[in-house]
N, C-alpha and C positions, 0 to 999 in steps of 0.2 A: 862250946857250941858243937853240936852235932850233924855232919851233911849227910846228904842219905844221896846215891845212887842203883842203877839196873846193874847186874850183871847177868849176862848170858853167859856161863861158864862151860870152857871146853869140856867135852862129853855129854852136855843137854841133848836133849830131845833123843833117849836112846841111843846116844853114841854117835848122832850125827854130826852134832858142832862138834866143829876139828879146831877151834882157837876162841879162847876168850874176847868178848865185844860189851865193852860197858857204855851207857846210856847216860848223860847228865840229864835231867830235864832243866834247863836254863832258869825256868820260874822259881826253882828250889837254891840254885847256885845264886840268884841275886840275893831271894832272901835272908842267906846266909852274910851276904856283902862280899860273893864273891866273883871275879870277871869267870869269862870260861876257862881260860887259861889257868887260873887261879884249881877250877872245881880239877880242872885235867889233873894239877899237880897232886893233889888228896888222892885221887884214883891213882895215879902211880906210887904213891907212898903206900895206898892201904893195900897195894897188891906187892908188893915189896920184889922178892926177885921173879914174879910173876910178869908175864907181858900181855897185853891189851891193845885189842882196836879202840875207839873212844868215838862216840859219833855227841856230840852237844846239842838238844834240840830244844825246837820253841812248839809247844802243841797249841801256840794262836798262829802260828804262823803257815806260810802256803811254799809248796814247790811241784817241781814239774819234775816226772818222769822223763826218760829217754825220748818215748814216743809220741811226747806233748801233755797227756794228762794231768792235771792240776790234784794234787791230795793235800786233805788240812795239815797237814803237818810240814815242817822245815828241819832241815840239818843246819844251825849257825855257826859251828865250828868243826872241824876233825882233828885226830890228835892218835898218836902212837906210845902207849909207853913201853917199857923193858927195864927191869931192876933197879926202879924207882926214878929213872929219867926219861927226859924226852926231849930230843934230838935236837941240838936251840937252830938250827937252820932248819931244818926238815921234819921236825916231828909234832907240829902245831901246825894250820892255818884259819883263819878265819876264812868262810863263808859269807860273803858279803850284803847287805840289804842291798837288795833291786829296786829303785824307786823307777812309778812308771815314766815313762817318758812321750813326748810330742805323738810321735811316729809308732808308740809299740805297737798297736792292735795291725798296725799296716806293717811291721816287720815282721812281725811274731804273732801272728793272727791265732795260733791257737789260744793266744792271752787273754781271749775274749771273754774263757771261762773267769778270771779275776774280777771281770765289771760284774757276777751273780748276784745274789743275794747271798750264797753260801761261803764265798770267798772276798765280798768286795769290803777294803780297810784292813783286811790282813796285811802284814809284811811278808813280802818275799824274798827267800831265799833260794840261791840254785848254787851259783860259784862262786870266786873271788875275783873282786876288782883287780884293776892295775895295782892299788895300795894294797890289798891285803895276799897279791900273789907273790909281792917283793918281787926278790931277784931270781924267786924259778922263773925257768921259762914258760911262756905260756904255750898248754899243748892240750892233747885233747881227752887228757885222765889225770884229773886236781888228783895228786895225793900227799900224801902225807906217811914217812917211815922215821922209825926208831928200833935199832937192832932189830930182833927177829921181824919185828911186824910192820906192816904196810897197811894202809887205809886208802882205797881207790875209788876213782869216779866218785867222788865228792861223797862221800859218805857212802856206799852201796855196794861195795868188795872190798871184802877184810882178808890178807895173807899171812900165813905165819909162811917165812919166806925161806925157814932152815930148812923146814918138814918139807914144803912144798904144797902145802894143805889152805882151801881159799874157801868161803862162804858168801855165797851173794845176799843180802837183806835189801826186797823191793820197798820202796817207802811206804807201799800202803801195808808190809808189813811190818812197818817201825811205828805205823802206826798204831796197831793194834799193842805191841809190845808197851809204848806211853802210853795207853790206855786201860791196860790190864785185859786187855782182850780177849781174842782167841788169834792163834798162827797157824798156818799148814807148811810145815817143812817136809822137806825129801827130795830127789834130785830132779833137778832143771830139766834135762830134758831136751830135745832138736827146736822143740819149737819155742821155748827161753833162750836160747841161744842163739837162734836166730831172729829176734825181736828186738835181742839187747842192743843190736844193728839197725834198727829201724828209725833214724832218727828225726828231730826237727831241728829247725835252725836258731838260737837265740842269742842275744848279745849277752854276757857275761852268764853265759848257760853253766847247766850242773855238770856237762861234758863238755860241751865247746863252746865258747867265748871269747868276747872282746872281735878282732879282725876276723874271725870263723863266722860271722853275721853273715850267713847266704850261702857259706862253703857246702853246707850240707843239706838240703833239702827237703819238706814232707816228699816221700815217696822214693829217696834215696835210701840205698844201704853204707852205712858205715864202715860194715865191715868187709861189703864188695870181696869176699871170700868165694864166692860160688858153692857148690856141695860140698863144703869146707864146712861153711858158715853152720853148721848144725851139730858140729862137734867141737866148738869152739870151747864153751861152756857147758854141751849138754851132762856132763858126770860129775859139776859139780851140785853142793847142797846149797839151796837155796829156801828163805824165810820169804814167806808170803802172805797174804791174806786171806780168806778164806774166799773161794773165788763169789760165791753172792754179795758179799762187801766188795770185790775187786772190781765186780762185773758191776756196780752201782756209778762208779768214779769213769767209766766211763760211758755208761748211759747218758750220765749228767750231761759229758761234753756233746757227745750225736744229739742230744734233747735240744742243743741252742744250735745246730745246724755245722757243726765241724764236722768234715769231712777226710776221712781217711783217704792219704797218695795226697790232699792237697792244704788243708791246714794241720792234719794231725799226719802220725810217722806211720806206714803200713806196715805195723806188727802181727803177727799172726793172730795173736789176743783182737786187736782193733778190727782186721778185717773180718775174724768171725765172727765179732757181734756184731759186725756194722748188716753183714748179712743175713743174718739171722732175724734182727732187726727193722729189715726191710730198709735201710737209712744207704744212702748214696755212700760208693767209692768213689775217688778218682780212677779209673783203670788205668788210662792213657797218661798221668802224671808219675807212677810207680815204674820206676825204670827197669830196664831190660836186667840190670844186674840185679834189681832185688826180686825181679819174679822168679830167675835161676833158684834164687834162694827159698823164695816162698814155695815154687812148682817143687821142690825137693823133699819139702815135708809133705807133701798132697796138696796145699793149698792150691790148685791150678787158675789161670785165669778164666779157661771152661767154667768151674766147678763154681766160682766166684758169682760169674757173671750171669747166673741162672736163678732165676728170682725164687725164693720160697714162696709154697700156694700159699701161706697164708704166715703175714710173718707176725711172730709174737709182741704182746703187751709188753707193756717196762716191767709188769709184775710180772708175766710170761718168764721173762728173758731171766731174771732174776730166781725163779724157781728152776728155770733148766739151765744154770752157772755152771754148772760142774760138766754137762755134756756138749756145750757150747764151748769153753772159753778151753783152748789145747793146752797142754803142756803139764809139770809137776806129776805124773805120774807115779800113781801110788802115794800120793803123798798121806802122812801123818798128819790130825788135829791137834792141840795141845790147847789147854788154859796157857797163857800167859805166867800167870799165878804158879803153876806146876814146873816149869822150866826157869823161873827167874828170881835169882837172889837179890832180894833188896838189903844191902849195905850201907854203913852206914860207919863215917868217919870223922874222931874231935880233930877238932884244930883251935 
């Protein structure tokens, strides 16, 4: 029998990706009759003294960004390999189902997107429960290592850890990747970097979970760096979407009334469409450290709070993605198809 897997192989997209990231799509590893874990270990045997980030996905399934956004897709598992092993404490974990519960829309109010028509009976995924975090501790970047390589933030920073070489992949461009898409890669940028701090608050989240329920806030920064916070990340390469698909994922959420600074995270992304958009901020909810941070790339509260004469349609906003939504500069297009080896291995 034969499994087929994604590789994104170090050197794609023009020499940008600095470390290999293979893709299971979950629907093909069960076909097979195989767990994820199972499909993990085919990927490290087919890449032999090669090393891998490994992210395992469900493309029926739903997760949430940093900053609250909801995208059809899920990470179910992460995984490390390195010279055909993977790390038996540390280089696997599952990614847990989210079932909803009593109280979620009233904890986690950005959840509201899940009750749609586009999202509602999907499973969710973000983090790992109490069972599937074992005996790591729980903190506030799920990962997962095997010699050289490291798998962060729950599937969305891969490090080759000798080199010193890191790639971020935003889920909506993993999405595009399981779907055969299109991606725009090329580097992050001050204001990806300062967004990746912009957080919300969820129970067993894809960044913080379990006791972290409240620690962090919509309109809090994470990374409460100050003029820091823009060089966190801005030099490294980052996998995205193309921004009119990006800028779609979160029209959806402003279109049912979330609110940036108070159900969703003030990402530099969120507040420029939310303004552009004509759609409510919280101002006075976004705290003093994250404006430091936003006033630092221009974002000012001024500049915020001054209404456009006429602010654009959903098709508007979507036709000017690119001069709205900040960040990725310069980036490069790619098919999918053009940067992705589809492999395929007997067992």
């Amino acid at each position: 029998m034969k499994f087929r897997y994604r590789l994104l192989p170090e050197g794609a997209a023009d020499g940008v990706v600095p470390l290999n990231v293979a893709f299971i799509d979950q629907a093909d590893a069960k076909a097979c009759g195989l767990t994820d874990l199972d499909a993990v270990k085919l990927v490290a045997k087919d890449l032999g003294k090669g090393c891998a980030a490994v992210n395992v996905m469900d493309k029926n399934g739903v997760s949430v960004s940093s900053d609250g956004i909801m995208n059809p897709i899920a990470v179910t598992s992460v995984a490390c390999v390195d010279h055909g092993m993977i790390n038996p404490s540390f280089g696997f974990m599952p990614l847990s189902e989210i079932p909803m519960y009593d109280s979620m829309m009233k904890d986690e109010p950005h959840m509201r997107q899940w009750l749609t028509e586009k999202f509602a009976g999907r499973p969710l995924h973000r983090g790992p429960n109490k069972t599937d975090l074992g005996e790591r501790t729980g903190h506030n970047e799920y990962m997962t290592t095997t010699g050289r390589i490291a798998n962060n933030n729950s599937g969305s920073e891969f490090f080759n850890m000798i080199e010193m070489t890191e790639i971020l992949a935003l889920m909506a461009g993993q999405y595009e990747i399981m779907n055969d898409g299109e991606v725009i890669i090329g580097v992050a940028g001050p204001e990806v970097s300062v967004g990746i701090g912009m957080v919300v608050s969820e129970r067993w989240g894809r960044i913080f979970g379990g006791t972290n329920l409240g620690g962090y806030k919509p309109g809090m920064t994470a990374h409460c760096s100050g003029e820091y916070a823009k060089t966190v990340k801005s030099d490294y390469p980052v996998i995205a979407a193309p921004k009119p698909k990006f800028m779609e994922t979160m029209l959806d959420a402003l279109d049912i009334g979330l609110v940036p600074g108070r159900e969703l995270g003030c990402s530099p992304a969120l507040v420029s469409v939310a303004h552009a958009y004509g759609k409510e901020i919280d101002f006075d909810r976004i705290t003093p450290a994250s404006w430091v941070e936003l006033e630092d790339i221009g974002l000012t509260r001024e500049k915020l709070m001054k209404p456009v004469e006429k602010p654009y349609t959903r098709e508007e906003m979507i036709l000017h993605a690119e001069e709205i939504i900040p960040g990725i500069p310069n980036a490069k297009a790619y098919k999918v198809s053009d940067i992705i080896e589809i492999r395929e291995v007997e067992f």
